[in-house]
C-alpha positions in Angstrom: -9.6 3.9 -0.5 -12.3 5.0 1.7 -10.7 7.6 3.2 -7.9 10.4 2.3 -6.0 12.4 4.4 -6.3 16.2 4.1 -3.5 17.4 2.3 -2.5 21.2 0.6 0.7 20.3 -1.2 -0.7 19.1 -5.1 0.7 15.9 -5.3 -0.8 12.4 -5.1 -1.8 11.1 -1.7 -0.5 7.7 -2.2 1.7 5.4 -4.3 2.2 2.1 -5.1 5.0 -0.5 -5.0 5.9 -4.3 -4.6 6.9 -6.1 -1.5 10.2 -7.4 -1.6 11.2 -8.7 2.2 12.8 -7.7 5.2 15.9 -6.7 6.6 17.4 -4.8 9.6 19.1 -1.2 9.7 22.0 0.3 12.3 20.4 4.0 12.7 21.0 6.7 15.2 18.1 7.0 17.9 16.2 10.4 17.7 13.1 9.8 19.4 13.3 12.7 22.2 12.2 10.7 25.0 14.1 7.4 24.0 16.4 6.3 26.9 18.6 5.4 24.1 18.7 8.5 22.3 22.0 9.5 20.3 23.2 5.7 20.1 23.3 3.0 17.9 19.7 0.8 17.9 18.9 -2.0 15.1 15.5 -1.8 13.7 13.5 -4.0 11.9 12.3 -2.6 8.2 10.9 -4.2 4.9 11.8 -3.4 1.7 8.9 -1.9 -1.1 10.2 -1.8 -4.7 8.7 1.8 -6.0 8.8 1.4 -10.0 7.7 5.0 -11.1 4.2 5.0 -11.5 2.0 6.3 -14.7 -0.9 8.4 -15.4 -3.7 6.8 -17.6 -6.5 9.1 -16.9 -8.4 10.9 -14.8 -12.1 11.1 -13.3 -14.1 13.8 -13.0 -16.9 13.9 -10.0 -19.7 16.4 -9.0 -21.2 16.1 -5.5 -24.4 15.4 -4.9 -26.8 14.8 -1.7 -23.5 13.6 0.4 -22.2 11.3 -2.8 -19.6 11.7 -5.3 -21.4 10.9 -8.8 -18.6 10.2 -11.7 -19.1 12.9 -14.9 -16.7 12.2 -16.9 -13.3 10.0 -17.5 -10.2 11.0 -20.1 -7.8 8.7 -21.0 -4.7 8.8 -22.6 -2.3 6.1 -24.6 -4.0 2.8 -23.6 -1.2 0.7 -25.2 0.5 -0.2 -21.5 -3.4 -1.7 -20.3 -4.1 -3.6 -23.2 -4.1 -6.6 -21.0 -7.3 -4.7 -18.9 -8.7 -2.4 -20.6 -9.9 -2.0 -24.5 -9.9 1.8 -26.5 -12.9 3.3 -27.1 -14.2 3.8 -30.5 -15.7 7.2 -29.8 -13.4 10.0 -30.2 -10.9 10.7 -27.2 -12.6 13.3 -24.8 -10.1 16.3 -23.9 -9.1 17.5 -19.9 -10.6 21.1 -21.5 -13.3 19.8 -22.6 -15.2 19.2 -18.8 -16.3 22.1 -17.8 -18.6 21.1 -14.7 -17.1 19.3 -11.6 -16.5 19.5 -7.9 -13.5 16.8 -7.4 -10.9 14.7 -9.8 -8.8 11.7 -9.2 -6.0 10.7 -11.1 -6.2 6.9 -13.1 -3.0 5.4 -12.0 -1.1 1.8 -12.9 2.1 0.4 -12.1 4.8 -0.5 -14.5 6.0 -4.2 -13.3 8.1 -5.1 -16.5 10.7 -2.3 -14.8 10.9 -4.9 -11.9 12.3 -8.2 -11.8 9.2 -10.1 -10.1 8.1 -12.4 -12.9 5.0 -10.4 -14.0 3.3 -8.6 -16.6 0.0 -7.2 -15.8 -0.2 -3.8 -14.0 -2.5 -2.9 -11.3 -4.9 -0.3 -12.0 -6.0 2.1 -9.3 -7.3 5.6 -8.5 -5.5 7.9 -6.5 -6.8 11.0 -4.8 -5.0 14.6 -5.0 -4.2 16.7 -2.8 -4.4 21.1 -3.2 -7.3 23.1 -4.0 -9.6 22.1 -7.5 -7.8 24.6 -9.9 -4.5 23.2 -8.8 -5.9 19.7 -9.2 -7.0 20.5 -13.0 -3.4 21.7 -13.6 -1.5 19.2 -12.1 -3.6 16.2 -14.0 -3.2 18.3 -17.4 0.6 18.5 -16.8 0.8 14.8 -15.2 -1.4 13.1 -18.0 0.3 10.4 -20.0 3.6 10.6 -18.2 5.3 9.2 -15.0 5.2 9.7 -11.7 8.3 8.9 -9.3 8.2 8.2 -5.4 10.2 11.0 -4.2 7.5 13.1 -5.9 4.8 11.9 -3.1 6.8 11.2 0.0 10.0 12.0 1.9 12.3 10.2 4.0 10.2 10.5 7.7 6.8 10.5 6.5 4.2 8.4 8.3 2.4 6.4 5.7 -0.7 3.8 6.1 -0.3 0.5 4.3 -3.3 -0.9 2.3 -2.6 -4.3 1.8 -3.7 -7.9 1.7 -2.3 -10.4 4.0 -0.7 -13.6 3.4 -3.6 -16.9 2.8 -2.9 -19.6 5.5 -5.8 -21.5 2.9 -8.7 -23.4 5.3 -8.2 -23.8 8.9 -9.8 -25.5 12.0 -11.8 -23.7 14.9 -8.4 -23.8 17.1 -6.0 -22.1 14.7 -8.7 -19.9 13.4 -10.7 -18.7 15.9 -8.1 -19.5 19.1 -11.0 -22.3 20.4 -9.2 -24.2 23.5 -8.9 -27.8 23.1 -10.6 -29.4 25.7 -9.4 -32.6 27.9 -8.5 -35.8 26.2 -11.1 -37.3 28.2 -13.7 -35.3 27.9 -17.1 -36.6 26.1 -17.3 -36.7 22.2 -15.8 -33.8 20.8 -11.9 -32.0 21.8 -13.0 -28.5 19.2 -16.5 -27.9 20.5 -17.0 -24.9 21.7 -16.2 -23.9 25.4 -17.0 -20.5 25.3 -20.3 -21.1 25.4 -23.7 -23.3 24.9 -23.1 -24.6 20.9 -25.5 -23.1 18.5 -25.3 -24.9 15.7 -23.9 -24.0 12.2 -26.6 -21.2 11.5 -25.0 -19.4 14.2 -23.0 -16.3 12.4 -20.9 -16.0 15.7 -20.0 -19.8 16.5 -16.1 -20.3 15.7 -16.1 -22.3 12.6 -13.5 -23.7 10.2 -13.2 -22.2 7.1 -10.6 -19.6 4.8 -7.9 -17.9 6.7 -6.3 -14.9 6.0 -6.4 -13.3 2.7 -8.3 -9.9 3.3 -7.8 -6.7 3.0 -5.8 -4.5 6.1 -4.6 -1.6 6.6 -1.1 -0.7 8.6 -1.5 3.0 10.1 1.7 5.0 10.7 4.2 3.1 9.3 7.7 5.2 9.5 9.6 5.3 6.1 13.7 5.5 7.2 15.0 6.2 3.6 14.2 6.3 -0.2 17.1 4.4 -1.8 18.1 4.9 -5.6 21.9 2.9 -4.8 20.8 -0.6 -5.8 24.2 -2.0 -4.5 23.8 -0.9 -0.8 20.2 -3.4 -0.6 20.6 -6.5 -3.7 22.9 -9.2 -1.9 24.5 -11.4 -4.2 21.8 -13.8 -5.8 18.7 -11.4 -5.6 16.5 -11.3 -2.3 14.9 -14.9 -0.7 11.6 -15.3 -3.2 11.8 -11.8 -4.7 15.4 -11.9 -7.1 17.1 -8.7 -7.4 16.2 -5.0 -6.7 15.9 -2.7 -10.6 14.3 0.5 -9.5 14.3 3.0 -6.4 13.1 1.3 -2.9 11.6 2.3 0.4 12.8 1.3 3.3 9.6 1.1 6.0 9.8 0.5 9.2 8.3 -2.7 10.9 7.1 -5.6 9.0 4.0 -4.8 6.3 0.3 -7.0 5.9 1.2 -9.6 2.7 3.5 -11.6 0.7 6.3 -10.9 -1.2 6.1 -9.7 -4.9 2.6 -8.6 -3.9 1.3 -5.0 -4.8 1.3 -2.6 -1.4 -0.7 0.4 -1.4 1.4 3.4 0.5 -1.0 6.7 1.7 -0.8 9.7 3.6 -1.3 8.5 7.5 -4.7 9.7 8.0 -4.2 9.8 11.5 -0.5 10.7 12.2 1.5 9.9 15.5 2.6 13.4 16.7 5.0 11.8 19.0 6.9 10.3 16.3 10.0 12.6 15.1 9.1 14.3 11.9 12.8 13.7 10.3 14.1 9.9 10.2 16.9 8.5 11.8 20.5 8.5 10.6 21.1 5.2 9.0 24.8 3.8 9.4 24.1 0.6 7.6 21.8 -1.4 5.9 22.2 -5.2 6.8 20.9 -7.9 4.6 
């Protein structure tokens, strides 16, 4: 991440969790301005699976001429990376042991053989924490080597930003991709050509081409979370979810649909730049509908 949001409480500014699909809620309206505030609205939310997640290290930084310059990495037990990274030879460096540094981040992975989604290979990411620096270096010593739960980084009504990639729609014309207007059926050689404009040839970096579609990297910015649910009987309908299978560990409830496909890995951060309009406590949920 580029870019963390300010934050006093120690605790890690973001977590990760799998995409499982969509559904819709009954919830009591609280939005002070709503003209249906107090009754009954449906909303629209999608479901994130939130295995615990688990220290594996943590990096060390020192600032320098508006750059953060790495000093030093510990590491704990390796044995749940084995499949990305290998143990060092040299003797395992101690948290007591750096002395000189201006920030730390915590080495974090998920733990996808809790879930049901097929797969075995973690995804390995750094996550930023919040507090001053001595209450950093505390919380990594205590936090090093052991797990990390979802109710530990966010509550029911935080706005979080999604980091995610979206779904690949795999190569695409000039219409789909670029909205190009198809021009008459009578007109003069080509229907795609462009119409915008005079045609500059395919060195042009601007002209709409065909090519790859979808696929990158987005980020969703104050995305409402309605609930964090531990009941697994009150979201898994019988058979599992469409393309996911069945719910195993504790699960978000977000409102609004999320960037990306299902089973893939969704990255979950402080909202950077919060909506102050938005009520700070979440709405009532009667009833989860699947």
């Amino acid at each position: 991440m580029r870019r963390w949001a300010p934050l006093k409480d120690t605790k890690p500014l973001g977590f990760l969790g799998y995409k499982a699909g969509m559904c819709h809620v009954i919830a009591i309206d609280n939005r002070p301005k709503s003209l249906s505030k107090g009754e009954e609205i449906a909303l629209p939310v999608t479901i994130v699976e939130c295995p615990a997640m688990k220290v594996a290290g943590v990096n060390f930084y020192r600032h320098h001429a508006g750059y953060a310059h790495l000093v030093s990495t510990v590491l704990s037990d390796l044995k749940d990376l084995s499949s990305l990274l290998q143990p060092s030879k040299k003797p395992a460096r101690k948290i007591e042991d750096v002395k000189e540094f201006d920030d730390l981040r915590l080495l974090v992975h998920t733990q996808p053989k809790q879930t049901g989604i097929g797969t075995k290979k973690p995804k390995f990411v750094e996550m930023a924490i919040g507090g001053t620096k001595d209450e950093k270096l505390k919380y990594a010593a205590e936090k090093l080597g052991k797990e990390i739960a979802i109710e530990e980084v966010f509550k029911e009504g935080n706005q979080v930003d999604v980091h995610a990639v979206t779904k690949g729609k795999g190569f695409q014309g000039p219409v789909k991709r670029h909205g190009v207007m198809l021009r008459h059926h009578k007109s003069e050689k080509a229907r795609r050509a462009n119409v915008r404009g005079s045609w500059t040839g395919p060195s042009m970096w601007a002209a709409p081409h065909s090519g790859r579609m979808g696929y990158s990297q987005r980020v969703d910015r104050n995305k409402l979370i309605l609930k964090i649910g531990k009941e697994l009987s009150e979201i898994n309908p019988a058979g599992g979810l469409i393309k996911y299978g069945v719910i195993r560990t504790k699960f978000l409830l977000v409102k609004g649909s999320l960037p990306g496909a299902r089973k893939r890995v969704v990255t979950l951060t402080q909202s950077t730049r919060a909506d102050k309009n938005v009520p700070k406590e979440a709405p009532n949920i009667k009833s989860i509908i699947i």
